[in-house]
Each structure stands twice: as C-alpha cells, then as structure tokens.
N, CA, C and O atoms as a Tinker XYZ file with bonds, in Angstrom:
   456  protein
     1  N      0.819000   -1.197000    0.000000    73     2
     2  CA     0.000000    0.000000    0.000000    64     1     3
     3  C      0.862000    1.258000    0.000000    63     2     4     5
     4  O      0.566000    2.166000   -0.777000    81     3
     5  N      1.769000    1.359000    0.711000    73     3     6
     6  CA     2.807000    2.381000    0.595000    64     5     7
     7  C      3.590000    2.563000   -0.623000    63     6     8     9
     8  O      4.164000    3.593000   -0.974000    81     7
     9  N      3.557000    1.764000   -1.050000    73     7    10
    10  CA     4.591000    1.581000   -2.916000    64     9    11
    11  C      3.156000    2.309000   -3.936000    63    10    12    13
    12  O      3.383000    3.008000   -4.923000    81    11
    13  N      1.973000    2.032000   -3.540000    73    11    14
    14  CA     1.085000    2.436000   -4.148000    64    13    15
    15  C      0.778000    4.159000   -4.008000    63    14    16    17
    16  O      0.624000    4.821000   -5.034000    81    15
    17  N      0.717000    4.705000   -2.838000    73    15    18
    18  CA     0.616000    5.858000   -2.384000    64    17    19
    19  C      2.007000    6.909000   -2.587000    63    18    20    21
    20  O      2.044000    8.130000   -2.743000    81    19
    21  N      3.115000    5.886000   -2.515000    73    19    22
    22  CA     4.374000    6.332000   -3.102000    64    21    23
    23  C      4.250000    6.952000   -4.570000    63    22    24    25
    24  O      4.424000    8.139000   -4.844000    81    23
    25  N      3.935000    5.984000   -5.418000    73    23    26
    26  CA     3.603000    5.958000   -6.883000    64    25    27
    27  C      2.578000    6.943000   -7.245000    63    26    28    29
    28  O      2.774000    7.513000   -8.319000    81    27
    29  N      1.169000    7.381000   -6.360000    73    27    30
    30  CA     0.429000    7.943000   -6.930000    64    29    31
    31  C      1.139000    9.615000   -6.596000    63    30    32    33
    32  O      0.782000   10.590000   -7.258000    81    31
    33  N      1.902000    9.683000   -5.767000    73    31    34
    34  CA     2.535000   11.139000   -4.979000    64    33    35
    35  C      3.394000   11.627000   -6.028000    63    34    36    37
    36  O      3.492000   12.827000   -6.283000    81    35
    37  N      4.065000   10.654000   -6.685000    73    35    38
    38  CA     4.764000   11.119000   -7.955000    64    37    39
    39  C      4.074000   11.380000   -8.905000    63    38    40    41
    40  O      4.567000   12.088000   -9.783000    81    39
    41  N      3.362000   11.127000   -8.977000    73    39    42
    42  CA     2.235000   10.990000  -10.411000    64    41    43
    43  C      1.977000   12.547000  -10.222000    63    42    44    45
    44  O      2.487000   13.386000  -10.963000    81    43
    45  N      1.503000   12.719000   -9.622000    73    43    46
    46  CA     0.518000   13.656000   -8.925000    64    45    47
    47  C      1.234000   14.844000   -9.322000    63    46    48    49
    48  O      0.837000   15.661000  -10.152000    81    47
    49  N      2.709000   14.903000   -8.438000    73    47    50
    50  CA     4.142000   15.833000   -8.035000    64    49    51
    51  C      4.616000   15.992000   -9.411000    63    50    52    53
    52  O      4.630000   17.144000   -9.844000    81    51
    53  N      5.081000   14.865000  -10.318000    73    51    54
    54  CA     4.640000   15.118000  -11.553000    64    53    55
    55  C      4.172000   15.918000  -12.496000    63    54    56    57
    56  O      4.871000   16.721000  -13.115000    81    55
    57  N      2.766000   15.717000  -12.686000    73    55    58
    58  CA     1.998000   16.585000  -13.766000    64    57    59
    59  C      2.454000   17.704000  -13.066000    63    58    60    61
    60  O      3.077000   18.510000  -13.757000    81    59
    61  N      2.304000   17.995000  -11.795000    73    59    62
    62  CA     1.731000   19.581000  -11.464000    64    61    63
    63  C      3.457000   20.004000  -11.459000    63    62    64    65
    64  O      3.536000   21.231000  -11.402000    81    63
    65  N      4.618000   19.457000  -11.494000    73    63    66
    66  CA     5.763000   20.179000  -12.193000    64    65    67
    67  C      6.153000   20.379000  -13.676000    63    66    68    69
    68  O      7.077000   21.153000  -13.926000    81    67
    69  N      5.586000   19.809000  -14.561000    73    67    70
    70  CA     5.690000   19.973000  -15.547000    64    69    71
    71  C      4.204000   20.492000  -16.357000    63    70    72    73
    72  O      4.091000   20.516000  -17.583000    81    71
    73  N      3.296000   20.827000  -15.546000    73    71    74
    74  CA     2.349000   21.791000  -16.060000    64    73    75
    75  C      2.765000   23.550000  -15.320000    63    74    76    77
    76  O      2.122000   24.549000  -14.997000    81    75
    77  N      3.748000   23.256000  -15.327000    73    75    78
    78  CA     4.580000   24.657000  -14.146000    64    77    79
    79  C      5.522000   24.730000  -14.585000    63    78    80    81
    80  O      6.429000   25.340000  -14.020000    81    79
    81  N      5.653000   24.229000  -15.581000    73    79    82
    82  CA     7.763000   24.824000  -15.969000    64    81    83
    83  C      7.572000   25.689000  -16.620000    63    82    84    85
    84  O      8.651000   26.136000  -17.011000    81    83
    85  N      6.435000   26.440000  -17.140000    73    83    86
    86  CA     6.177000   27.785000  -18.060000    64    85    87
    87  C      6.214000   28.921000  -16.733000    63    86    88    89
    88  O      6.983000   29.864000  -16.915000    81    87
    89  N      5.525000   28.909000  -15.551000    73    87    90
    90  CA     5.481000   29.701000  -14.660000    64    89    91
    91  C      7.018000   29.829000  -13.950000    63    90    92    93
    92  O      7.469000   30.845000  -13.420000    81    91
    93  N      7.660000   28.583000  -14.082000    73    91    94
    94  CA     9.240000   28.217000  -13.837000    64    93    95
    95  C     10.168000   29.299000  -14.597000    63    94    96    97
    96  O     10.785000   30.323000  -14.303000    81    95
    97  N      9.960000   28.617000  -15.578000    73    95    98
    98  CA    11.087000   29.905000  -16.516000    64    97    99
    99  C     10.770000   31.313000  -16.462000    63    98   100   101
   100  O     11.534000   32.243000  -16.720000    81    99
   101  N      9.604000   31.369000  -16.111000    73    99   102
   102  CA     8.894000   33.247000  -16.147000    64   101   103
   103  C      9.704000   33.860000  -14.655000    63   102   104   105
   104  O     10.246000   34.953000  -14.495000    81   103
   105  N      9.568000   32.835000  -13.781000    73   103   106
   106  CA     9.939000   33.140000  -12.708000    64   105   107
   107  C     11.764000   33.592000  -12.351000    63   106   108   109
   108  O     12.104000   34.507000  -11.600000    81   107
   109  N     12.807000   32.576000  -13.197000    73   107   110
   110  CA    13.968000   32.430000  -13.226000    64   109   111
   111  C     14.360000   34.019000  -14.412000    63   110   112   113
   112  O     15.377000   34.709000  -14.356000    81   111
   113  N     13.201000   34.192000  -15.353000    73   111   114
   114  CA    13.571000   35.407000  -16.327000    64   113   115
   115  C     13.650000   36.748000  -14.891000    63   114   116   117
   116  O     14.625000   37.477000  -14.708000    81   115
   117  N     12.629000   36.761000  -14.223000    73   115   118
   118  CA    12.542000   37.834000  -13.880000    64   117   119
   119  C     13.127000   38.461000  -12.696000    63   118   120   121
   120  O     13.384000   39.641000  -12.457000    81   119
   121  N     13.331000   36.991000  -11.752000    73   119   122
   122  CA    14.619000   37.059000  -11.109000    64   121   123
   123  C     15.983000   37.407000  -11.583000    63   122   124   125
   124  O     16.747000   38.117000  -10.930000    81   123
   125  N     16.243000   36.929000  -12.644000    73   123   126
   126  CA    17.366000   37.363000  -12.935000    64   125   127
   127  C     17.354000   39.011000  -13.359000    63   126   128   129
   128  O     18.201000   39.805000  -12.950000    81   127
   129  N     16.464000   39.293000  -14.070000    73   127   130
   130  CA    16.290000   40.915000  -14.351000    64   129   131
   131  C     16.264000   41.685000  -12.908000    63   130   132   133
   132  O     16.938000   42.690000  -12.685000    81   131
   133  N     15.664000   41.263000  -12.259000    73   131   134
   134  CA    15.612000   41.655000  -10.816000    64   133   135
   135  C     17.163000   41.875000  -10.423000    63   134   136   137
   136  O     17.556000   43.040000  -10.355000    81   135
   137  N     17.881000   41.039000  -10.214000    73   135   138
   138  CA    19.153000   40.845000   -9.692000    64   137   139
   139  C     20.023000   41.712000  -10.468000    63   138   140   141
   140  O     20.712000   42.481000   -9.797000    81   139
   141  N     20.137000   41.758000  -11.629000    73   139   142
   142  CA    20.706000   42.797000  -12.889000    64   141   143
   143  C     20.093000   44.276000  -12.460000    63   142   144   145
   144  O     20.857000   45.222000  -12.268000    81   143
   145  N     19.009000   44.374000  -12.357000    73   143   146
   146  CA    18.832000   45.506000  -12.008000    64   145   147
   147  C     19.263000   46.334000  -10.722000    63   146   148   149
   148  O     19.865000   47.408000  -10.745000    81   147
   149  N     18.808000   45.575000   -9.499000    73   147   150
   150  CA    19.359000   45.373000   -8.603000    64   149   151
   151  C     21.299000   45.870000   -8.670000    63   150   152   153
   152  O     21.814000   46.554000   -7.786000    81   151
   153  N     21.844000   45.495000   -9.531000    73   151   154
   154  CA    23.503000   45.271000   -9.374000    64   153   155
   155  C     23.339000   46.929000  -10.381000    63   154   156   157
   156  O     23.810000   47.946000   -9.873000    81   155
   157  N     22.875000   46.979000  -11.313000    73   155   158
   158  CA    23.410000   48.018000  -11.690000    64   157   159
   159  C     22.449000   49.718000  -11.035000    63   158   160   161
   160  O     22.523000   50.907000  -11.344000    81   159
   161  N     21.681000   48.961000  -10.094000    73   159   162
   162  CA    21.155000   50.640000   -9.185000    64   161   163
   163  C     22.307000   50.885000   -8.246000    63   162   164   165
   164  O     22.548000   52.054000   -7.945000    81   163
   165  N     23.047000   49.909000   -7.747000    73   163   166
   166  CA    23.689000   50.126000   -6.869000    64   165   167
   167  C     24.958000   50.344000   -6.983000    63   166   168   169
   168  O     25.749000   50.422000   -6.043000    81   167
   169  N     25.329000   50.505000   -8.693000    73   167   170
   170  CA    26.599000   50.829000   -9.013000    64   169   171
   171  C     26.286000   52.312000  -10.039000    63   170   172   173
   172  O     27.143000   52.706000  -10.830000    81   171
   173  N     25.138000   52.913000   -9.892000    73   171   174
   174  CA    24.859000   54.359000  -10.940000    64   173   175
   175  C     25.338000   55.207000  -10.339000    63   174   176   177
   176  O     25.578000   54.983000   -9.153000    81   175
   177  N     25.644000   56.421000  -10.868000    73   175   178
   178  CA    25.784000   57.516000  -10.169000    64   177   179
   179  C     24.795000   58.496000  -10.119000    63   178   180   181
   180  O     24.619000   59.255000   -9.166000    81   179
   181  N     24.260000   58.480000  -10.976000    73   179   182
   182  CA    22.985000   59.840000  -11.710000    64   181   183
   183  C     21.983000   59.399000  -10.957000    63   182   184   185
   184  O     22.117000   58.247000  -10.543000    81   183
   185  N     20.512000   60.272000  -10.497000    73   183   186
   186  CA    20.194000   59.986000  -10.213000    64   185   187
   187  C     18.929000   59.460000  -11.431000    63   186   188   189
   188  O     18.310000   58.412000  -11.250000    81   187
   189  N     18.722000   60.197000  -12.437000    73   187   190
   190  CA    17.969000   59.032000  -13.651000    64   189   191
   191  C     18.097000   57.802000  -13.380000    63   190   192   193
   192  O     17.142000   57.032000  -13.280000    81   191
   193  N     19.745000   57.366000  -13.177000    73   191   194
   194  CA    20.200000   56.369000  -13.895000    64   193   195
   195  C     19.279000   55.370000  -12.734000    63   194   196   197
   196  O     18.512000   54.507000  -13.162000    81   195
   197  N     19.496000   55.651000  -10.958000    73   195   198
   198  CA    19.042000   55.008000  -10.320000    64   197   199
   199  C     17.407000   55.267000   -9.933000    63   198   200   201
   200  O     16.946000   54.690000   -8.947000    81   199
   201  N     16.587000   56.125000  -10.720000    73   199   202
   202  CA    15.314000   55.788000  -10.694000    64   201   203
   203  C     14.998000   54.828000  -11.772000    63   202   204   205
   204  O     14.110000   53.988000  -11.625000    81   203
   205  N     15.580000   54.912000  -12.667000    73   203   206
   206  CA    14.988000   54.436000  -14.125000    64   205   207
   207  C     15.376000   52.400000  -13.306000    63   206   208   209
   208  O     14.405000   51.655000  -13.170000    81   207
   209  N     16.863000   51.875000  -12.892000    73   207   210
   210  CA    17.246000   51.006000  -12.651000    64   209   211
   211  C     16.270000   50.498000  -10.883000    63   210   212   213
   212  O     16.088000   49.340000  -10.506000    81   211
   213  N     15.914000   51.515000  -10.293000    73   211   214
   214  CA    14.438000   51.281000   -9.257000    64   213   215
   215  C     13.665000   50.624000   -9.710000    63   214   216   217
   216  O     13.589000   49.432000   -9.412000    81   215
   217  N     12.592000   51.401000  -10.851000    73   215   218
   218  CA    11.694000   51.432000  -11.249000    64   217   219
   219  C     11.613000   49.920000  -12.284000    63   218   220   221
   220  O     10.594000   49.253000  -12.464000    81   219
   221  N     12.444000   49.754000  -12.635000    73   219   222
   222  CA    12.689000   47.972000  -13.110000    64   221   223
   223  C     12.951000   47.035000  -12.255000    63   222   224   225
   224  O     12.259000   46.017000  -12.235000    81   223
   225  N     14.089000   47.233000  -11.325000    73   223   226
   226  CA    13.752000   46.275000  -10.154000    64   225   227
   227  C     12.319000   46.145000   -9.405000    63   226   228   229
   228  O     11.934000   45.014000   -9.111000    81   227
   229  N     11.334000   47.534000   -9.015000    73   227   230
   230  CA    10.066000   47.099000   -8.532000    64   229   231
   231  C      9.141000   46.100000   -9.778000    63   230   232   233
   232  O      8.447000   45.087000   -9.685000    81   231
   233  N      9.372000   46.595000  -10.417000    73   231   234
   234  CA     8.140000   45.608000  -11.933000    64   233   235
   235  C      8.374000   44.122000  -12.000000    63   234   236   237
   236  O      7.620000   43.149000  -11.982000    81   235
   237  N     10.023000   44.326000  -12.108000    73   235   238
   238  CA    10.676000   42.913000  -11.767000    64   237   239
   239  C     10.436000   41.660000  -10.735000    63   238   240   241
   240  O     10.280000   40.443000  -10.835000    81   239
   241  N     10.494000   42.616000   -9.711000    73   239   242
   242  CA    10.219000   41.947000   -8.390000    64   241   243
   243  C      8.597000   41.367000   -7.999000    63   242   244   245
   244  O      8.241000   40.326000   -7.448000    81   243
   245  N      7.735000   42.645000   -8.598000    73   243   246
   246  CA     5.948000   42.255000   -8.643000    64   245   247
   247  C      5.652000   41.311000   -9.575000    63   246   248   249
   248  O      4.677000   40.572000   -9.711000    81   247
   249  N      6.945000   41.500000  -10.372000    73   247   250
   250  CA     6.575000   40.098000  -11.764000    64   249   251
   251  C      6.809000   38.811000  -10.910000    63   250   252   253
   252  O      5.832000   38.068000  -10.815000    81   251
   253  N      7.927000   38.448000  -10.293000    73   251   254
   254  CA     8.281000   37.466000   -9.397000    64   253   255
   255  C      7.482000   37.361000   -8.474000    63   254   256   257
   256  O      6.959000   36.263000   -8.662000    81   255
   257  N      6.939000   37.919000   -7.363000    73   255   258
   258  CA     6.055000   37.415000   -6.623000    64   257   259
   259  C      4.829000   37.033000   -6.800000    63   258   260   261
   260  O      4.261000   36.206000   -6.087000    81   259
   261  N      4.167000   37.808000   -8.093000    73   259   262
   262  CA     2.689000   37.256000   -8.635000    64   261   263
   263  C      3.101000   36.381000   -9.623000    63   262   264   265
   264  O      2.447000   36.404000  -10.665000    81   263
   265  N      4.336000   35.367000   -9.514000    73   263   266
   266  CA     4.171000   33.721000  -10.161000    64   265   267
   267  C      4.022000   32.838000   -9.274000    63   266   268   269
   268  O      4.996000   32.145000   -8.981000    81   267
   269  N      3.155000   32.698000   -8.822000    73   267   270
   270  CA     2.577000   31.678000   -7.753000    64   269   271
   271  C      2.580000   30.458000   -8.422000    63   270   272   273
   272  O      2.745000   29.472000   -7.704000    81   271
   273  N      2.442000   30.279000   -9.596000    73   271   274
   274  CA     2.243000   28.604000  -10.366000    64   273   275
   275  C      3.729000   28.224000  -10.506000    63   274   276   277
   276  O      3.994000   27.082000  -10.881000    81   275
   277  N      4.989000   29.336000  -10.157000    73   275   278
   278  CA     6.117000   28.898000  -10.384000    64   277   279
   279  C      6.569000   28.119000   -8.389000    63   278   280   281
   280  O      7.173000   27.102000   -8.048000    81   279
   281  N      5.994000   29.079000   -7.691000    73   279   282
   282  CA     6.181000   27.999000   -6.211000    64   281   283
   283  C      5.686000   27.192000   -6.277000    63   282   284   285
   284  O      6.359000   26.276000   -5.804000    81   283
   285  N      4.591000   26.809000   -6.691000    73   283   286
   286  CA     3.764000   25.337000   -6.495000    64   285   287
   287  C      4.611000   24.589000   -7.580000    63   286   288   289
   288  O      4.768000   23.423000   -7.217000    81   287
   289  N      5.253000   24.861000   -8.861000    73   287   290
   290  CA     5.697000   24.239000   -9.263000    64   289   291
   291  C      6.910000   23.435000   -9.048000    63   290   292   293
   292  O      7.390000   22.409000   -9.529000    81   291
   293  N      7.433000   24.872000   -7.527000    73   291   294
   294  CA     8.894000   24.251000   -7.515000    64   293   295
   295  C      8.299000   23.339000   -6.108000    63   294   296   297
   296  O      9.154000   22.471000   -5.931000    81   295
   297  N      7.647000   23.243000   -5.478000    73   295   298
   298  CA     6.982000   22.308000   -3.884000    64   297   299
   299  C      6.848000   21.450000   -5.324000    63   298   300   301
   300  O      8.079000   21.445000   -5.334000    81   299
   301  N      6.604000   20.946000   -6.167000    73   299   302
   302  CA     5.923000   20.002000   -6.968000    64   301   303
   303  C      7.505000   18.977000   -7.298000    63   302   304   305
   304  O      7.605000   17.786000   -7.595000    81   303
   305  N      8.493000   19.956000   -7.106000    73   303   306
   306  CA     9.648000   18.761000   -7.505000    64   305   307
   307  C     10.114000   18.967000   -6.568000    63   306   308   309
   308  O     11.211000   18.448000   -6.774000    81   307
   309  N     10.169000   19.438000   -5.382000    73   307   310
   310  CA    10.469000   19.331000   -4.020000    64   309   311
   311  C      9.778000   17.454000   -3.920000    63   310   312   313
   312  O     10.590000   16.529000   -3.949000    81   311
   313  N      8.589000   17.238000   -3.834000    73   311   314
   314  CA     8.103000   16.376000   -4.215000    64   313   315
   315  C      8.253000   15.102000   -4.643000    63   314   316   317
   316  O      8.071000   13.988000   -4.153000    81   315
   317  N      8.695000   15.612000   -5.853000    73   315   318
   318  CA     9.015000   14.191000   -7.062000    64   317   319
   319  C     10.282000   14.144000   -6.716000    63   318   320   321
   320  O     10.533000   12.952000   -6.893000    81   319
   321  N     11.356000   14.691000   -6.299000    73   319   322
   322  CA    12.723000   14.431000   -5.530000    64   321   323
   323  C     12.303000   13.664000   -4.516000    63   322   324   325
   324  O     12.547000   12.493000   -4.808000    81   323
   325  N     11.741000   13.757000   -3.368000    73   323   326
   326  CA    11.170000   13.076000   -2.520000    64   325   327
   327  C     10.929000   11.751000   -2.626000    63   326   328   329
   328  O     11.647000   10.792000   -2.345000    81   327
   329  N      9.865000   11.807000   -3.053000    73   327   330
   330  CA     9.474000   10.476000   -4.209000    64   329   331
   331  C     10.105000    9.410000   -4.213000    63   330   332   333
   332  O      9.829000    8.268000   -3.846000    81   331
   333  N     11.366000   10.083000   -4.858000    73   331   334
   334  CA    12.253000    9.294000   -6.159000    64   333   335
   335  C     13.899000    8.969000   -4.599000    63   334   336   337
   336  O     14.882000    8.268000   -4.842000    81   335
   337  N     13.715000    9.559000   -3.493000    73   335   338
   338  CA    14.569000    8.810000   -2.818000    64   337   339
   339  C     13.943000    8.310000   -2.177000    63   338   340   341
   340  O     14.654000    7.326000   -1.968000    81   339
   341  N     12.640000    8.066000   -1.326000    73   339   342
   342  CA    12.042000    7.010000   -0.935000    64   341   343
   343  C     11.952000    5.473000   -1.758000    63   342   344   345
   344  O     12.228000    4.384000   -1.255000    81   343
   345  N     11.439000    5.754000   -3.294000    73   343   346
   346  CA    11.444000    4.496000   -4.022000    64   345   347
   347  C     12.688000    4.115000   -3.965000    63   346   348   349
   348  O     12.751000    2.897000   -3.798000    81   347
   349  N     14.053000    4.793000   -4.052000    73   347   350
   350  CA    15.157000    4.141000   -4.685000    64   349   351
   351  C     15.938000    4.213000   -2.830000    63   350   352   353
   352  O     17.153000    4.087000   -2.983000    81   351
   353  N     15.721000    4.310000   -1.836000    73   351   354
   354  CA    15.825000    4.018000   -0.697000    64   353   355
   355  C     14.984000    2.736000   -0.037000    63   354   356   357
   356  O     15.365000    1.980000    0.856000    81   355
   357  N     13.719000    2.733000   -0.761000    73   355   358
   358  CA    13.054000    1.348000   -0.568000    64   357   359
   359  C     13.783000   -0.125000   -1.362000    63   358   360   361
   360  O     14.263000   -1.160000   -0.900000    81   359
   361  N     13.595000    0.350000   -2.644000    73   359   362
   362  CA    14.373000   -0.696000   -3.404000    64   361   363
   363  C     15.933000   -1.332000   -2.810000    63   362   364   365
   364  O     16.387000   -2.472000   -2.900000    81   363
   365  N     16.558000    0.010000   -2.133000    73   363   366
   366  CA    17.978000   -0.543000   -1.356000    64   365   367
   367  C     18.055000   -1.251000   -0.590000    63   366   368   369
   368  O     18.802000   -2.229000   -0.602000    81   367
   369  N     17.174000   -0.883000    0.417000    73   367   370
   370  CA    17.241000   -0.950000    1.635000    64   369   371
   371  C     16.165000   -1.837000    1.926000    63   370   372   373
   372  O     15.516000   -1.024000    2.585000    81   371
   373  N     15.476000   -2.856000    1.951000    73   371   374
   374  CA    14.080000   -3.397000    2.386000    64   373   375
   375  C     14.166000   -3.501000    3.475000    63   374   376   377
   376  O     15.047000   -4.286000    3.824000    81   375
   377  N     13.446000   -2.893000    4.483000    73   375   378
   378  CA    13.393000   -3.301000    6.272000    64   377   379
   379  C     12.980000   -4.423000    6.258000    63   378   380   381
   380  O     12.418000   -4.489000    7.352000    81   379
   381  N     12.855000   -5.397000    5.772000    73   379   382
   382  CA    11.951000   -6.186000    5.888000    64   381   383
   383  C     12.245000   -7.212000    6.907000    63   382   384   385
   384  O     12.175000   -8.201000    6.178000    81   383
   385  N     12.504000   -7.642000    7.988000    73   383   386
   386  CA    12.529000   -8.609000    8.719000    64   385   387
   387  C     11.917000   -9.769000    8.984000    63   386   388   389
   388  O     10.812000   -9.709000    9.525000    81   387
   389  N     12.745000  -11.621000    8.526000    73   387   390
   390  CA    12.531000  -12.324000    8.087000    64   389   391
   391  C     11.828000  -13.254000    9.780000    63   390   392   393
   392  O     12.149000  -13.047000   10.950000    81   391
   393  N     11.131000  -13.943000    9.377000    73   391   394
   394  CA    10.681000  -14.706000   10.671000    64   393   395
   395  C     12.017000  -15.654000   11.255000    63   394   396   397
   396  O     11.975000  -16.268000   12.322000    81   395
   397  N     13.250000  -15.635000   10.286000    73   395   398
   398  CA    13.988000  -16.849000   10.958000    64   397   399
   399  C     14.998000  -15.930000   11.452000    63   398   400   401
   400  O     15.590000  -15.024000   10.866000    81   399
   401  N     15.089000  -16.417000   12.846000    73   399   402
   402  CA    15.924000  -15.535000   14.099000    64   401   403
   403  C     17.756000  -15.253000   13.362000    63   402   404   405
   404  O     18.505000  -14.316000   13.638000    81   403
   405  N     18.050000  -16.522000   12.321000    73   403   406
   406  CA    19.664000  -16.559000   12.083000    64   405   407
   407  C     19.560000  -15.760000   10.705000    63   406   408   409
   408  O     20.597000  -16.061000   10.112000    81   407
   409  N     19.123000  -15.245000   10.230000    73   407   410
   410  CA    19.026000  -14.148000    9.420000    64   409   411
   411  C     19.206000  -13.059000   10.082000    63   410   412   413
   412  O     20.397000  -12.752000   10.141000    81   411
   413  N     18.325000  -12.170000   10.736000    73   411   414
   414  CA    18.085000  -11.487000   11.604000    64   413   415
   415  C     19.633000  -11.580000   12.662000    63   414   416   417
   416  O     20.504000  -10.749000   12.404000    81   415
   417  N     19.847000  -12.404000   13.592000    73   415   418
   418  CA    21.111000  -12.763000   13.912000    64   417   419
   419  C     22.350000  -12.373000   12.855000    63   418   420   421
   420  O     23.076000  -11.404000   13.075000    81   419
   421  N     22.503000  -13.200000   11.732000    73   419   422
   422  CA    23.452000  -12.636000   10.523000    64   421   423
   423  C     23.825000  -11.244000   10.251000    63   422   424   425
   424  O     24.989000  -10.845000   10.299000    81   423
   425  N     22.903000  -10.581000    9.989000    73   423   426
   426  CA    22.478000   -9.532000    9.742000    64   425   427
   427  C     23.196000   -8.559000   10.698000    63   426   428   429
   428  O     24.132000   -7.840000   10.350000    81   427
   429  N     22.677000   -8.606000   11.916000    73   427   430
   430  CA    22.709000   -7.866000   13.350000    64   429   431
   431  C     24.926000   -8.429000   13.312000    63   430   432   433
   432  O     25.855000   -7.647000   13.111000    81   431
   433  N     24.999000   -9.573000   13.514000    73   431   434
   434  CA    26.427000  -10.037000   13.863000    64   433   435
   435  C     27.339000   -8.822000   12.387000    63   434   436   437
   436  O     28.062000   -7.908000   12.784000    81   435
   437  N     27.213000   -8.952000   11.450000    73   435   438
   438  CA    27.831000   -8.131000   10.487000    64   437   439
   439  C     27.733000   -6.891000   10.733000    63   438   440   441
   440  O     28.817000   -6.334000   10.559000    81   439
   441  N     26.850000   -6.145000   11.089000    73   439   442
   442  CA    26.345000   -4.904000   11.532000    64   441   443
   443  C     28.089000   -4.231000   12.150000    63   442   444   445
   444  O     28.978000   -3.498000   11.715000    81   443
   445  N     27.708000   -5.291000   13.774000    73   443   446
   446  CA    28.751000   -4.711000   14.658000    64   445   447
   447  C     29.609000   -5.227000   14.427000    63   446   448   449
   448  O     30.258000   -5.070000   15.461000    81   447
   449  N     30.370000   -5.968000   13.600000    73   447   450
   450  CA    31.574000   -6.394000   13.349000    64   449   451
   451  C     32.437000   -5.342000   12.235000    63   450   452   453
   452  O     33.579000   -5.308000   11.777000    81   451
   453  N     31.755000   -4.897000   12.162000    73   451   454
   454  CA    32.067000   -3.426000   10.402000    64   453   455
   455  C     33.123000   -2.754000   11.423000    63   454   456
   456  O     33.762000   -1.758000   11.083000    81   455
C-alpha cells in the first residue's frame, strides 16, 4: 500500500511540475532581471540612472512574486525528488525482517563487526 501511495505522490508531483515549468522559466527570467537591475542601481551615479534602474527592479520583483504557479511548481519537484529517494531508498534498503531468528542474527552479527 505504501509503494502504491508512493507511486500515486509522484504521479501527482509530476503533472503539477511539468504543467509549471512555463510559470518556472517566467519566474527564473525575472529574477534574474531583478538581480541585474538590482547590481546596476547600486553601481549608478545619476540619479535618472538610479530611478529608471528602481523602477525595473520594482516591476521585476511584482513580476516574481505574482508567479505563484512557479512555487507550487517548484513544492511540486520538491516532491518528485522526494518520491524518487524514498522508491530508490526502498528498493535498497528493504526493512523487511525475516521470521527466521539466524538471518536477523546474521544480519545484526555483520552490523557490529564493520
């Protein structure tokens, strides 16, 4: 049941990251304009130079915070990362503990002998 609920969390984590990589890239454009702008207000001298380089960092920045489909997109591969080390941490690792005590014994004796 857990391999099942595992599986459907990706599914899920999935679509909703790759119906979000358009809000993704909008988000990474405008950050970066942000940051550019940002670097060159704080290196102007004029004062044009640092309203005009303001006045793009604020647009910039309102562009970035009203992409909300780009956070859910990025919790969405927060997610499918998740996911994807549980399955491949399950597949490694099986807890599974066998009813016969010299397995279990085996197991345990190698442990502390490392």
């Amino acid at each position: 049941m857990k391999t099942l609920g595992l599986f459907l969390l990706g599914i899920v984590a999935g679509l909703a990251f790759v119906l979000n990589v358009g809000p993704i890239i909008a988000l990474a454009i405008t950050g970066a304009i942000a940051l550019v702008s940002y670097h060159y207000w704080r290196k102007s001298q004029s004062m044009f130079a640092k309203v005009f380089w303001m006045s793009i960092l604020i647009i910039s920045v309102i562009g970035s915070i009203s992409n909300i489909g780009a956070f859910i997109g990025i919790i969405a591969l927060i997610g499918v990362y998740y996911v994807y080390r549980k399955w491949k941490d399950r597949k490694a690792n099986p807890n599974v503990l066998s009813n016969d005590p010299f397995t279990n014994f085996e197991r345990q004796w190698n442990e502390m002998t490392k």
